[in-house]
C-alpha positions in Angstrom: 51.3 -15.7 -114.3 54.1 -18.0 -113.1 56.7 -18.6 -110.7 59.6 -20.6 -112.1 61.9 -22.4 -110.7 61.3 -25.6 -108.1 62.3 -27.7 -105.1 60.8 -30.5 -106.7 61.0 -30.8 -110.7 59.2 -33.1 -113.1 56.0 -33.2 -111.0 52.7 -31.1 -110.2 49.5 -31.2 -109.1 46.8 -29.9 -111.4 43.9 -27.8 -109.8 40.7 -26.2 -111.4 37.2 -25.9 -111.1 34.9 -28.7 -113.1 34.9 -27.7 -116.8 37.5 -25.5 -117.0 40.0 -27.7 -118.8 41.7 -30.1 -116.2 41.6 -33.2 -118.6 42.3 -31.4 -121.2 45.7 -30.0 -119.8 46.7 -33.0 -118.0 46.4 -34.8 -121.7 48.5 -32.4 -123.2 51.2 -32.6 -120.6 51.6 -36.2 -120.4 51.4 -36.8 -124.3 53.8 -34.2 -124.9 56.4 -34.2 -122.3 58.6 -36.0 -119.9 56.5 -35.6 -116.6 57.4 -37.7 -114.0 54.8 -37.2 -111.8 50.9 -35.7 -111.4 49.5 -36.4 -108.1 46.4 -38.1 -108.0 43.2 -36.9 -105.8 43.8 -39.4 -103.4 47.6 -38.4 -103.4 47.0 -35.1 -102.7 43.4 -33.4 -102.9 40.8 -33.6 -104.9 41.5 -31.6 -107.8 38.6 -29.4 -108.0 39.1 -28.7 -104.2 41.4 -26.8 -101.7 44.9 -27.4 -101.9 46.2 -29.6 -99.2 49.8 -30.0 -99.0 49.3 -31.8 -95.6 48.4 -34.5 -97.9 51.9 -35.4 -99.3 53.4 -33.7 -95.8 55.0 -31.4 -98.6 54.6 -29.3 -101.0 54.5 -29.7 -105.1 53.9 -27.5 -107.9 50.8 -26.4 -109.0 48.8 -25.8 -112.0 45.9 -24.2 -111.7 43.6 -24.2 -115.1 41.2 -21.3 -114.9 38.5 -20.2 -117.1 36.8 -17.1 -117.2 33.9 -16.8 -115.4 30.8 -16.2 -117.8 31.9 -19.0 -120.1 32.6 -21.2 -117.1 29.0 -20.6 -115.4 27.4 -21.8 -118.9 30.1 -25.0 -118.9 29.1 -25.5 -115.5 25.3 -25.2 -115.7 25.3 -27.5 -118.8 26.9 -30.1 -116.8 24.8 -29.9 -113.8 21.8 -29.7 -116.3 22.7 -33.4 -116.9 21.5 -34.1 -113.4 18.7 -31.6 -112.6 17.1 -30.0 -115.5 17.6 -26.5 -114.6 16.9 -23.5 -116.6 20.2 -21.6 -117.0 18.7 -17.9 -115.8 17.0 -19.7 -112.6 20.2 -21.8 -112.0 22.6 -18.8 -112.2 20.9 -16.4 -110.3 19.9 -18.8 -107.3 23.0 -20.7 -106.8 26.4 -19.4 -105.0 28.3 -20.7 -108.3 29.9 -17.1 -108.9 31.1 -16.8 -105.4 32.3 -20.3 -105.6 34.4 -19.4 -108.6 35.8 -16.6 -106.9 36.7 -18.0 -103.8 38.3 -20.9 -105.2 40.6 -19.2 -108.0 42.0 -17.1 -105.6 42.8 -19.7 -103.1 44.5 -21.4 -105.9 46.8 -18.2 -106.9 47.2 -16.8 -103.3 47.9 -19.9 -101.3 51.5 -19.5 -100.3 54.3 -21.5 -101.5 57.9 -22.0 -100.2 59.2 -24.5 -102.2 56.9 -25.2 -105.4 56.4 -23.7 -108.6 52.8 -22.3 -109.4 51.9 -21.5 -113.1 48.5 -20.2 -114.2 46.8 -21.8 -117.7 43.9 -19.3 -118.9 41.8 -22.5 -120.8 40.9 -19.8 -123.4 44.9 -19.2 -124.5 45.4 -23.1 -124.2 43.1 -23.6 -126.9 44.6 -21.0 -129.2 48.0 -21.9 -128.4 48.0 -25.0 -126.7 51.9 -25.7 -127.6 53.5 -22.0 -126.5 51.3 -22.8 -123.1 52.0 -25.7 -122.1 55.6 -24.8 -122.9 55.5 -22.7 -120.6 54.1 -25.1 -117.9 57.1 -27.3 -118.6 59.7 -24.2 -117.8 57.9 -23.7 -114.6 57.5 -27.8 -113.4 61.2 -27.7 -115.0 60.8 -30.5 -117.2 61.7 -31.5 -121.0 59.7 -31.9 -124.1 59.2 -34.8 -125.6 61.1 -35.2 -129.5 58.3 -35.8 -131.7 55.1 -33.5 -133.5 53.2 -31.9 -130.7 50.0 -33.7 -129.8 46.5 -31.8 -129.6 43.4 -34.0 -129.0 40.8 -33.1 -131.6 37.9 -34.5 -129.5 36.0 -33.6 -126.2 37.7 -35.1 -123.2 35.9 -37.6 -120.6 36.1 -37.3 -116.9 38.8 -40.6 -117.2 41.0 -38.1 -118.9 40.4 -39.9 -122.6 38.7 -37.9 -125.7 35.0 -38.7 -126.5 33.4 -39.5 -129.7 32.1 -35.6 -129.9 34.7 -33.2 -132.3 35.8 -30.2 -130.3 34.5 -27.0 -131.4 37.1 -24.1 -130.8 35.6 -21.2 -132.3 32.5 -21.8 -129.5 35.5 -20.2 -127.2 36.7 -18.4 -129.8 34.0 -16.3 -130.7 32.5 -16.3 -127.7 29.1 -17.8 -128.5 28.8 -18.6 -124.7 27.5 -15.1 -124.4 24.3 -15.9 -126.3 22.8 -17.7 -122.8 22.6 -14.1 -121.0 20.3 -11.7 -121.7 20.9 -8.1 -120.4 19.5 -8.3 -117.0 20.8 -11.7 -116.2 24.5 -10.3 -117.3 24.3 -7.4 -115.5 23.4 -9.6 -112.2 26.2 -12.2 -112.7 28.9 -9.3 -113.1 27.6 -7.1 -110.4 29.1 -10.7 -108.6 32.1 -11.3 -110.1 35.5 -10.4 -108.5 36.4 -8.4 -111.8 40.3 -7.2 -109.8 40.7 -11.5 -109.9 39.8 -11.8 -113.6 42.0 -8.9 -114.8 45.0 -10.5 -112.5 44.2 -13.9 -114.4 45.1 -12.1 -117.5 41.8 -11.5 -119.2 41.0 -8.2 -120.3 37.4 -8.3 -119.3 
């Protein structure tokens, strides 16, 4: 889900909800290619925020890092849980966190560009093939890879966009294991919520 081709090459602006891979992606870009340019949230919105070109008085291209939205809601409450203790079930259904994650990936996809790129990184394919992705991201910011062995962090990242001391554990994503922190009635409430026409645009099958 991309739109290639750009007014203003070798720069972006990366967007996404709080644990849905920002750091990780903006990592992989800069180690691996010739970027000359991601705006900053003071440059040009807070990055977990609406997009506001009035910012720059332009636009830029955007990637937008998505994750899907019953892995994210666990990713999210674990982080929150950090600050407030709250039991998963309790958090989930009381909270506006689903509608929140709907309303703000499709802002992201829909807002309408004239003169930028937009490209859409699925965090769930980044992981599996971080390389052919981020390719990808480079045709549609037009810019170059850089000559050497593709780097891939094999830690966690921090929120200052370095990796952690904790090893990353792929095949949590990979086989799902997110799942295990719903039980049936819980599941059935958060997708009764979720805009299910948005995740099937993102690319996921369910």
């Amino acid at each position: 889900m991309s739109s290639v081709g750009t007014k203003y090459p070798g720069e972006g602006k990366i967007f996404g909800l709080q644990r849905s891979g920002t750091n990780f992606t903006n990592l992989l870009m800069r180690k691996n290619y010739e970027i000359e340019h991601f705006w900053s949230n003071e440059q040009a919105g807070w990055k977990h925020g609406a997009y506001t070109p009035d910012i720059l008085k332009r636009e830029t291209n955007l990637v937008i890092v998505v994750k899907h939205p019953l892995c994210w809601l666990v990713s999210m409450h674990r982080y929150v849980k950090k600050n407030q203790g709250a039991d998963f079930g309790k958090w989930a259904r009381g909270g506006h966190w689903v509608a929140h994650w709907n309303s703000m990936i499709l802002h992201w996809i829909r807002y309408p560009l004239k003169e930028g790129s937009r490209v859409v990184v699925r965090y769930e394919e980044l992981i599996d093939k971080p390389e052919r992705v981020c390719d990808r991201v480079a045709l549609a910011l037009r810019i170059k890879k850089k000559d050497q062995r593709f780097y891939i962090p094999q830690r966690t990242m921090n929120r200052n966009n370095t990796e952690s001391k904790v090893v990353f554990d792929a095949m949590y994503y990979r086989k799902k294991k997110f799942m295990e922190a719903y039980g049936p009635a819980l599941l059935r409430h958060v997708k009764e919520r979720i805009d299910w026409d948005l995740v099937k645009e993102l690319g996921y099958r369910d």
